[in-house]
C-alpha positions in Angstrom: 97.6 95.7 122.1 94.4 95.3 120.2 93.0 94.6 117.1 92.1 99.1 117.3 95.6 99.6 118.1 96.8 97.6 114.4 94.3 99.4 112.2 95.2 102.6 113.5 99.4 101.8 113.1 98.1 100.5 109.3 96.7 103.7 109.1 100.0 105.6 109.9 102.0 103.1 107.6 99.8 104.1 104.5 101.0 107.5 104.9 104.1 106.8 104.3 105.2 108.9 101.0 102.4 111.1 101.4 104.0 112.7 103.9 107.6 114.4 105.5 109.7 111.7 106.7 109.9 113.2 110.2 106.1 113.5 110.5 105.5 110.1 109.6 108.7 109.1 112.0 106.9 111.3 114.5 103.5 109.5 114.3 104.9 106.3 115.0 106.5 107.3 117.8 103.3 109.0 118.8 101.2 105.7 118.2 103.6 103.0 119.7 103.5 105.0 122.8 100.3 103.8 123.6 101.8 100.1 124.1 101.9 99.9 127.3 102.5 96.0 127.4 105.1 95.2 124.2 108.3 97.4 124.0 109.5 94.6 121.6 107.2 95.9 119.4 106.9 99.2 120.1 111.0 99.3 118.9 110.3 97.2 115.9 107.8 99.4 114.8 110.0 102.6 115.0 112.6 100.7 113.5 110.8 100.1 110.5 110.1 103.6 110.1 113.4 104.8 110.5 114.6 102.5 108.2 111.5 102.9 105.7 112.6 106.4 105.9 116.2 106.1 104.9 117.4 106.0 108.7 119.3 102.7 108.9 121.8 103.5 111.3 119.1 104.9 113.8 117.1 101.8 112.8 119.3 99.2 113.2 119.5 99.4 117.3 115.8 99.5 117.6 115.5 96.1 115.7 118.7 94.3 117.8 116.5 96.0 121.1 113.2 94.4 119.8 114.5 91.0 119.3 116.2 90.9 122.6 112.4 91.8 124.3 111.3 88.7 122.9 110.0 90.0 119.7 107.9 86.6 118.3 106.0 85.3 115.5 106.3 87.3 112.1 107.4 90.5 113.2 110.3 88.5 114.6 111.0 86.9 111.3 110.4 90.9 109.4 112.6 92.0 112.5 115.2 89.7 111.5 114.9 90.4 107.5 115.4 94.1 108.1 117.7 94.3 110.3 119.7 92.1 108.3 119.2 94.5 105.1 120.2 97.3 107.5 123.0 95.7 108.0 123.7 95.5 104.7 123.4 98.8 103.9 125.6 100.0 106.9 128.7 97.5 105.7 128.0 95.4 108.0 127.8 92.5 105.3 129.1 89.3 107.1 126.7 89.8 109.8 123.5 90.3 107.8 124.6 86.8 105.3 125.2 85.4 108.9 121.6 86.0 110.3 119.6 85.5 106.7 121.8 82.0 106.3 120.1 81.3 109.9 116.5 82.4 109.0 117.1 80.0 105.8 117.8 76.9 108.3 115.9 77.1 111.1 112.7 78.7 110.1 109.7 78.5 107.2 107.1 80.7 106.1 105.7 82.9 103.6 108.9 85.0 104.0 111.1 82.3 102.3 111.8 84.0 99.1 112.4 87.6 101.2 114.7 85.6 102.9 116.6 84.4 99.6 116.4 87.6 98.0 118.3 89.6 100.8 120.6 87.1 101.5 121.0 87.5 97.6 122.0 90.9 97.7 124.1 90.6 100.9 126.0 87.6 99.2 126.2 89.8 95.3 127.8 92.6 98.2 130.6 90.2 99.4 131.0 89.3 95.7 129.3 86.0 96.0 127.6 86.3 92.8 127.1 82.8 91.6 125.6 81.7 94.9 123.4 85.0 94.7 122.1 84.5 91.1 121.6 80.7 92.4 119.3 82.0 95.6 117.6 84.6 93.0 116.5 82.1 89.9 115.2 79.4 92.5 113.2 82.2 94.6 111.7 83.5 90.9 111.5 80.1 89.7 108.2 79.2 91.9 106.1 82.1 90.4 106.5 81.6 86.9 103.5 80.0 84.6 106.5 77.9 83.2 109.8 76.6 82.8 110.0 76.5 86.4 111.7 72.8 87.1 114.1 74.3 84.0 115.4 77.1 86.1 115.0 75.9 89.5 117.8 73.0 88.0 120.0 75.8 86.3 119.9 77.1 89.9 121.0 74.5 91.8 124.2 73.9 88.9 125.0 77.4 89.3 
């Protein structure tokens, strides 16, 4: 894979709304075929775009098949966002909370507040609401010009 290989994907990505779903499915598929050395990402890739597309369920094996090839660095962490989300949206609630509580624990980067937010809705899904508003005000607290020690305390007494 090469730095060609990522502006050409970006490329195909931009695309997306601007053209049928199965075309832009269909250029993925196209482009990730010419990994010849990464199948983890070749499945992360068409997962996204199956689930960008409003294909979960066909998403949601591609992302479990890319982490098991070793998927790494922040792919794996996106890999591990989405497929919780997809999760989500195909009931499988318990699982998705269980692998976003994970991410929360073990791992830090400038996906923390995705991380809070979908673990927000998969916790307002399983009618966790307080501990979802709670994730939600302290991910929204950090970017506001004020009051944010004010909410980021309601938070935590929620």
């Amino acid at each position: 894979m090469d730095e060609n290989w990522e502006t050409q994907l970006q490329s195909i990505w931009l695309k997306l709304g601007t053209i049928h779903h199965e075309e832009f499915i269909h250029q993925i598929r196209s482009h990730v075929e010419l990994l010849t050395d990464s199948l983890a990402i070749a499945d992360f890739e068409k997962a996204c775009a199956f689930d960008s597309t409003g294909y979960e369920k066909e998403a949601e094996p591609l992302y479990r098949s890319a982490l098991d090839h070793g998927l790494t660095g922040l792919r794996r962490r996106r890999a591990r966002i989405q497929l919780a989300s997809t999760l989500r949206n195909n009931g499988k609630i318990e699982e998705s909370i269980d692998i976003l509580r994970e991410e929360k624990a073990n791992y830090s980067d400038e996906l923390n507040d995705a991380v809070d937010s979908f673990l927000a809705l998969s916790l307002s899904s399983a009618g966790e609401y307080k501990e979802a508003l709670s994730l939600t005000l302290k991910a929204i607290s950090k970017h506001l010009p004020r009051y944010n020690n004010s909410l980021s305390r309601y938070a935590e007494n929620l």
